[in-house]
C-alpha positions in Angstrom: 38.2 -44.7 -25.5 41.4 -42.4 -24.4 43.2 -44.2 -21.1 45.9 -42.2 -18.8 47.4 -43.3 -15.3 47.4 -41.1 -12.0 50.2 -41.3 -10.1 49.4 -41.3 -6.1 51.6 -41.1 -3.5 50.4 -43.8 -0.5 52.5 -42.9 2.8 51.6 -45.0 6.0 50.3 -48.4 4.3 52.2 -50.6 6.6 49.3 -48.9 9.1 46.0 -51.1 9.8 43.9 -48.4 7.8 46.5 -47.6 5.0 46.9 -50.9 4.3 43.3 -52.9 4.7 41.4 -49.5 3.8 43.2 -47.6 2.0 45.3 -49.6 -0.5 43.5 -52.6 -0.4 40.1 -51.9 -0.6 40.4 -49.2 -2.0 43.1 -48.1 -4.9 44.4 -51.7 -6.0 40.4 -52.3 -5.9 39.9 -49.8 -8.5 42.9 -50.6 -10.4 41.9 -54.3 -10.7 38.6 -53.1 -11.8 40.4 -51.2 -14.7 40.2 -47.7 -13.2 37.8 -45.1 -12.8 35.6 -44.1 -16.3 35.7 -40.5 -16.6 32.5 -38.8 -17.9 34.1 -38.1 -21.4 34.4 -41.6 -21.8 38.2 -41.4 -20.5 39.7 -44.2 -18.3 41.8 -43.0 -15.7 44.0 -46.1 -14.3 45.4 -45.8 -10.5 49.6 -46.5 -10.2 50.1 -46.1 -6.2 53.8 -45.7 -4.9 54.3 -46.9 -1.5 56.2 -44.6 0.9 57.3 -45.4 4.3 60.2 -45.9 6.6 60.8 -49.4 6.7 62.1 -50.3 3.4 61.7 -54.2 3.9 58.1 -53.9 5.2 57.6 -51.4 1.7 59.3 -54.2 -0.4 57.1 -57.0 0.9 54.0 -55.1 0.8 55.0 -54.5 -2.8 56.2 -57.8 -4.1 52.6 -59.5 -2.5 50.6 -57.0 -4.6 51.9 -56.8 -7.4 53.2 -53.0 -7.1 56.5 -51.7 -9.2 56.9 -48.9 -7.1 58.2 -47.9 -3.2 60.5 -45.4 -1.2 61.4 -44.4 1.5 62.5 -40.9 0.3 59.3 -38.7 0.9 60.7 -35.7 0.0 62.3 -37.0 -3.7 59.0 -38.5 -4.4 57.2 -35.2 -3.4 59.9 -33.6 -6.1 58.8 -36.4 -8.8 55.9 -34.7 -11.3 55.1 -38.5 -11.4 52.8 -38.9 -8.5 49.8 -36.0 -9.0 48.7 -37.4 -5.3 49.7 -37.6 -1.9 47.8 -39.6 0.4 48.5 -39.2 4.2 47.7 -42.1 6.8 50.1 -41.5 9.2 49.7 -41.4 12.7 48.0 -38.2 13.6 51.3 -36.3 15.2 53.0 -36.9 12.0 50.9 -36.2 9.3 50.6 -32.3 9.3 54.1 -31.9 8.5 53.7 -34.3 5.9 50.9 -32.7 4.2 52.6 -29.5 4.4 55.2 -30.8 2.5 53.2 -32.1 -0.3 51.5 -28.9 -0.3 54.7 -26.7 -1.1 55.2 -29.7 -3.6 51.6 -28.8 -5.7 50.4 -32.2 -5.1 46.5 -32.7 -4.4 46.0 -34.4 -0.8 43.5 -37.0 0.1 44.0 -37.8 4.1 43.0 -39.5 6.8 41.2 -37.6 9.8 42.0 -35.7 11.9 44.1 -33.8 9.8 46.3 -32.3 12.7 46.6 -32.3 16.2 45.2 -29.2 16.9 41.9 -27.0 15.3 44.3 -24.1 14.7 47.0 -26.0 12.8 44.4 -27.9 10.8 43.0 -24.7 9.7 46.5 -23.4 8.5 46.5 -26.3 6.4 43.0 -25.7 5.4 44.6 -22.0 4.2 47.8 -23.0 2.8 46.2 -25.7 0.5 43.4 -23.0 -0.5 46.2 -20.1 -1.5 48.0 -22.8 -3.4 44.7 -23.9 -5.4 45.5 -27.4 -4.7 42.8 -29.4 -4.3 42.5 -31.8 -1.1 40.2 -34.2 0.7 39.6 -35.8 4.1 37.9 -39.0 4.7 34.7 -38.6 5.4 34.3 -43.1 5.5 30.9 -43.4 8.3 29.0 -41.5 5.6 29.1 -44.0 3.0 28.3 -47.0 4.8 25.2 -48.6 3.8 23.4 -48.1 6.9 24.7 -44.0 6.6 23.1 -44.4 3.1 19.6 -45.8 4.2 19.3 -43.3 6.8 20.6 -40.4 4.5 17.3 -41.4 2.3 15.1 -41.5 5.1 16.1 -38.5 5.7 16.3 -37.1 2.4 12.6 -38.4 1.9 11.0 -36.8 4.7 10.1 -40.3 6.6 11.0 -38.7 10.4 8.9 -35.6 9.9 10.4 -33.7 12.3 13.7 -35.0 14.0 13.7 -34.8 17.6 16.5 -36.5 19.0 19.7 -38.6 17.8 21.1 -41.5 20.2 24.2 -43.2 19.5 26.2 -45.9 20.9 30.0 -46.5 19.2 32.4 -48.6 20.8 34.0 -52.3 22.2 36.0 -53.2 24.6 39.7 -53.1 23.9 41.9 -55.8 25.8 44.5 -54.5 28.2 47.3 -55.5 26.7 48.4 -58.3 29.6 46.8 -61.6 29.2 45.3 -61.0 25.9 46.9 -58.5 23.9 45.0 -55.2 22.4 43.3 -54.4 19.4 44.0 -51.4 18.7 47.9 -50.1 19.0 49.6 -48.7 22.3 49.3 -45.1 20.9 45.7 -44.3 20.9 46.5 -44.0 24.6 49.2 -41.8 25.7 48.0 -38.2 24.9 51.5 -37.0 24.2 51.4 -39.4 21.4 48.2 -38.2 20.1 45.7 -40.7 21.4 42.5 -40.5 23.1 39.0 -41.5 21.6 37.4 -37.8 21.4 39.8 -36.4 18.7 39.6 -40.1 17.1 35.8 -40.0 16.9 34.6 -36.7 17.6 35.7 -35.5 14.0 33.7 -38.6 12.7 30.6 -37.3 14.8 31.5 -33.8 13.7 30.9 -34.8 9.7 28.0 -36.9 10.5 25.9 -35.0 12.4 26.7 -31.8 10.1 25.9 -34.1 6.7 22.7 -35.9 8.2 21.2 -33.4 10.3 22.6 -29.9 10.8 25.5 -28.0 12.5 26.6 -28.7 15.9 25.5 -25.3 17.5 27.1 -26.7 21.2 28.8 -29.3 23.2 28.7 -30.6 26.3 30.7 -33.3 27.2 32.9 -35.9 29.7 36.1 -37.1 28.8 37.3 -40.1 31.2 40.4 -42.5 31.9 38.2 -45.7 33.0 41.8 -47.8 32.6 44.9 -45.7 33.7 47.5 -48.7 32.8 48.2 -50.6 29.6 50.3 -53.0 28.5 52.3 -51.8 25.1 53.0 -53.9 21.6 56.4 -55.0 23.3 55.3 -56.4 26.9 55.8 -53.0 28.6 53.1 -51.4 31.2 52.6 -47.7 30.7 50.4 -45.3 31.8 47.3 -44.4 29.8 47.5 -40.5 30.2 44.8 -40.1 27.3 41.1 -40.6 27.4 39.2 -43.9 26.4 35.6 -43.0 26.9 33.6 -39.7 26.0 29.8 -38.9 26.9 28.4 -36.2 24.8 25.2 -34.0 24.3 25.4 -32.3 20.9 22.6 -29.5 19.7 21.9 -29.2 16.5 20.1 -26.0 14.4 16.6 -27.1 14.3 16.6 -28.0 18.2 17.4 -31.7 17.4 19.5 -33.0 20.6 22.4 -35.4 19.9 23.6 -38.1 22.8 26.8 -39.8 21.3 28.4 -42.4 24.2 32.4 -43.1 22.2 34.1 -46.0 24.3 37.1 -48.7 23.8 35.9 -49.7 27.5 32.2 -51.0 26.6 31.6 -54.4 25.8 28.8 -54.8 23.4 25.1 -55.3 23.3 23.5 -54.2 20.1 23.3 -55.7 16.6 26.5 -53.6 15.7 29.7 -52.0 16.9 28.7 -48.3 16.2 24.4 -47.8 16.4 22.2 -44.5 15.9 18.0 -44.1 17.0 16.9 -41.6 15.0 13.2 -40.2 17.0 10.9 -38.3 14.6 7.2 -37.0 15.2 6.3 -39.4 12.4 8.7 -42.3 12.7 11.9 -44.1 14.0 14.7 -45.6 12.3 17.7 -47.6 14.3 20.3 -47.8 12.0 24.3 -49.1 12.4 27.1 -49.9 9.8 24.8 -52.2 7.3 21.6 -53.0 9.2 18.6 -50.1 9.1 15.3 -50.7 10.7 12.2 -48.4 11.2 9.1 -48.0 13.1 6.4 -45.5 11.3 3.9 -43.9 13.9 0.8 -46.1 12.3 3.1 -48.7 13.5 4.5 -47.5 16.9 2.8 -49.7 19.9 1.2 -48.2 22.9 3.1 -49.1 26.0 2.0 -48.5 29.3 4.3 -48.2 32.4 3.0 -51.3 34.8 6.4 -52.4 37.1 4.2 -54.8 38.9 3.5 -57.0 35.5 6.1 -58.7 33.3 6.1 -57.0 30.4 6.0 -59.8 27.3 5.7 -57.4 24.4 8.5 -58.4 21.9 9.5 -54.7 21.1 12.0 -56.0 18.7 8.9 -57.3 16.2 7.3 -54.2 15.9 10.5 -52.5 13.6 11.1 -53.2 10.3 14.0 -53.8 8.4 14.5 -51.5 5.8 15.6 -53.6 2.3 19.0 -53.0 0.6 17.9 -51.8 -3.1 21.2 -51.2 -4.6 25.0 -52.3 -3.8 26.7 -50.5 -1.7 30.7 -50.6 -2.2 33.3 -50.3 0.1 32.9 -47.2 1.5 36.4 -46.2 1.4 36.4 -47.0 -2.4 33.8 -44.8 -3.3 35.0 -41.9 -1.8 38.6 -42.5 -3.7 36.4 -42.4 -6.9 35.1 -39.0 -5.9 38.5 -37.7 -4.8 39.9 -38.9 -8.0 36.7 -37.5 -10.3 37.2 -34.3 -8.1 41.1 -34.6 -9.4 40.6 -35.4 -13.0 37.3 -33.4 -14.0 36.2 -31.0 -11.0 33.6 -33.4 -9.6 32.1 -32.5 -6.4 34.1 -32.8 -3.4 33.0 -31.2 -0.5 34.9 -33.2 2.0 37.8 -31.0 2.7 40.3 -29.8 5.0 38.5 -27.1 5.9 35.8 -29.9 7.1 38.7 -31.6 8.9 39.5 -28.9 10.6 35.6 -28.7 11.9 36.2 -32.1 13.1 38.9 -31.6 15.0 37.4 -27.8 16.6 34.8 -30.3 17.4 37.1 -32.5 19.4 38.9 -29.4 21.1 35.9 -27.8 22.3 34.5 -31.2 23.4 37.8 -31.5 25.6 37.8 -28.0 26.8 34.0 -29.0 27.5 35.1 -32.3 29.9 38.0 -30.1 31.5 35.8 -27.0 32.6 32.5 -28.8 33.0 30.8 -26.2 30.7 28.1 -26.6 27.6 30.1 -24.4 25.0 28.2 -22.8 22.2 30.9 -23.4 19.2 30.7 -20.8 16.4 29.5 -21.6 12.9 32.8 -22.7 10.7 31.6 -24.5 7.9 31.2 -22.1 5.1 35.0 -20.3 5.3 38.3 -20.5 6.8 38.1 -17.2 8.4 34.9 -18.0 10.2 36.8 -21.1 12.0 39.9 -18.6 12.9 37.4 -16.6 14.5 35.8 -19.1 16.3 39.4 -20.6 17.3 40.6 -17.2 18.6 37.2 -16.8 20.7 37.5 -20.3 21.9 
């Protein structure tokens, strides 16, 4: 058996993604595990080289894992034929001048979403990467969660019958900043800065509505402030200018009707942080990151609306728990193994930039939606780049 190494390019692991995601859990998992096995029987190993601006952080991050190499010289590590990838998880303002770098540089590009700030400039990346015949990726990470999986099967098998409706509930509540301090950082929001939780989620709902159950045909939705002041990483106040809760209404081809509530200012009550019903003529499922439960219609109970009687039907008995027949990975893993089999031998990979830039047309038109108080019908983009320049220019 013939082994190689594949150099990739890692900039933005001091991040809370890039580093527990993305390098972690994902590419020193697989280069513990000796690799990726190619399907000639060739083992690929995984050499990352960290890239960042603070050359300490870089050093320390190094020396605890065990990694020889670290920069803080982009562009001379962009020029070395060393590193085949470059893998952007930078803070969203940054990371499209980035990628445009490392496509002049012929590099393949795995990312983070969303891929730019704006739909138009993602889909200019989209175009640049696809006239340089470079092949690139975004993450795509709710898909493979095992939950995603056990619902993709349901679907796959035909368990819903027809699919009626999709409800979802994503969020927590995210401290202030004052007396406790906040979970996620300061950024997320000031809007100048790039923040706000629909173009942070809406390119997630984008690729998993598309993937599960059909295009977004239109969007209707409210984009609120609920907390106008915030406390930074450093003990300053400062004004939240972007939003932190979105209530949407998606349609989907088939006449299935999407309700997606995205909010940092929710605190929860459900099994799990992010949770989907799924309503079919012939069954139910309620499925979250891990957990997937179902109610078939030879199953379903018969309520009856009686608001003078106590109602002691345990609802929660009548589901059940659908059982986890393989092992599921970390998601983020097993999409790096595609990306890299999509690298080394042309494996399928249909996660791309030109699906990033869906995402983030998703997240624009949900804005524009909030701002006028209109449903918009949003054009059908996911077969070419031209169709999402026309859809951008009608927008």
């Amino acid at each position: 058996m013939s082994t190689r190494t594949i150099g990739i390019i890692m900039n933005g692991v001091s991040g809370r993604m890039g580093y527990r995601q993305h390098l972690v859990r994902s590419i020193l998992a697989i280069r513990d595990q000796g690799g990726v096995l190619l399907a000639d029987g060739t083992r690929v190993q995984v050499e990352p080289i960290l890239v960042g601006r603070n050359e300490a952080k870089l050093a320390e991050l190094a020396a605890k894992h065990g990694i020889e190499h670290y920069s803080t010289d982009l562009d001379s590590v962009l020029a070395d034929p060393t590193w085949e990838i470059y893998a952007d998880f930078l803070v969203t303002k940054a990371r499209s001048a980035a990628i445009r770098k490392a496509i002049a540089a012929g590099k393949a590009i795995y990312t983070e979403k969303p891929t730019a700030e704006t739909a138009e400039d993602a889909l200019e990346l989209a175009n640049l990467a696809e006239a340089a015949g470079i092949k690139n990726g975004v993450v795509h990470d709710k898909l493979y969660l095992p939950g995603m999986q056990k619902l993709k099967r349901l679907v796959d098998s035909g368990f819903f019958g027809r699919i009626l409706s999709v409800r979802g509930e994503f969020g927590y509540w995210v401290f202030e900043g004052g007396w406790q301090d906040a979970q996620r950082p300061s950024w997320n929001y000031r809007a100048e800065d790039g923040g706000g939780i629909v173009v942070d989620m809406f390119p997630h709902w984008s690729y998993v509505l598309e993937n599960l159950f059909g295009k977004v045909e239109s969007v209707y939705a409210r984009a609120v402030t609920h907390i106008d002041e915030r406390v930074d990483e450093q003990g300053r106040p400062y004004s939240a200018t972007a939003d932190d809760a979105a209530y949407a209404v998606f349609e989907l081809e088939g006449g299935i009707v999407a309700q997606l509530n995205s909010s940092w200012t929710v605190r929860v009550n459900r099994d799990e942080l992010v949770q989907f019903q799924v309503d079919g003529t012939h069954g139910s499922a309620v499925v979250g990151l891990f957990g997937c439960k179902i109610q078939p219609r030879n199953a379903t109970p018969k309520p009856v609306w009686n608001p003078d009687l106590e109602d002691t039907h345990d609802y929660d008995a009548d589901w059940i728990d659908v059982p986890t027949n393989e092992v599921f990975e970390n998601g983020f893993k097993t999409q790096w193994e595609e990306f890299l089999r999509h690298v080394l031998e042309d494996g399928p990979h249909p996660y791309d930039f030109l699906a990033g830039a869906r995402g983030m047309y998703l997240a624009e038109q949900g804005l524009e939606s909030s701002r006028t108080g209109r449903r918009l019908d949003l054009q059908d983009v996911r077969t070419t780049a031209s169709s999402l320049e026309e859809a951008i220019t009608l927008a």
